[in-house]
C-alpha angles and dihedrals in degrees: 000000000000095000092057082046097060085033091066090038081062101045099041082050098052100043084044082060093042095061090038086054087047097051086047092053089042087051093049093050095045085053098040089056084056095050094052089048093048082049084053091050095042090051091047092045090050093051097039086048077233096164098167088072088037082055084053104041095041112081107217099256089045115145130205129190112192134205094286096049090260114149110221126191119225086245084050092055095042087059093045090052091048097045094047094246085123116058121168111196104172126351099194115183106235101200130347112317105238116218120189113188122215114176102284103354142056148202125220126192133175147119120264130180104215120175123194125062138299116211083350094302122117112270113171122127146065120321148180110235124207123179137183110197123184124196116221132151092298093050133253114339139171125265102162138019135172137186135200132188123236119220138188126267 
């Protein structure tokens, strides 16, 4: 009788797991749908100069590096965006964007082909993207991004 006791303890815990482990997987996906339609946003915004909806994406301590290792402040950007000293002519996905949830914030990695200027230098070509999202009342925004450039071997 015991045995059948701890038998049905055992059972009840691990399909209790189980449905916790599936409502995790279903959140994740659910956020990580929002995180590639806010990307989708944030790409659109940057080649239309909308900085109403950057305002919006970019936390305020957000931190850019660009291309040439340069760190950017959301109010830096803003004023390069404004001035025309960043002009994005085309942002093209390279290969399948990766996001990794984590609670309330995610990391996106990819690589992107972007031709036009960052801060008034020069920026086409291929990169390495890194991003850090958070998701507060407003939604996810970004608080970090980095590129790299690619070069031939």
């Amino acid at each position: 009788m015991k045995q059948f006791i701890y038998a049905a303890i055992l059972t009840v815990a691990l399909l209790s797991f189980g449905g916790q482990q599936s409502a995790a997987q279903s959140e994740g996906g659910a956020a990580e749908q929002e995180v590639r339609q806010t990307i989708e946003k944030y790409r659109t915004a940057l080649l239309q100069k909308d900085a109403a909806t950057l305002e919006q994406i970019w936390a305020d301590d957000y931190t850019f590096t660009n291309g040439a290792g340069e760190m950017v402040s959301k109010t830096q950007r803003l004023a390069n965006l404004k001035s025309g000293a960043t002009s994005l002519d085309s942002i093209s996905q390279e290969e399948e964007i990766k996001v990794r949830i984590h609670g309330n914030v995610a990391v996106t990695t990819g690589r992107v082909s972007i031709k036009g200027q960052y801060s008034g230098k020069q920026a086409s070509g291929q990169y390495r993207s890194m991003n850090v999202w958070v998701k507060g009342p407003a939604g996810w925004q970004l608080i970090a991004n980095q590129l790299t450039p690619v070069t031939a071997k």
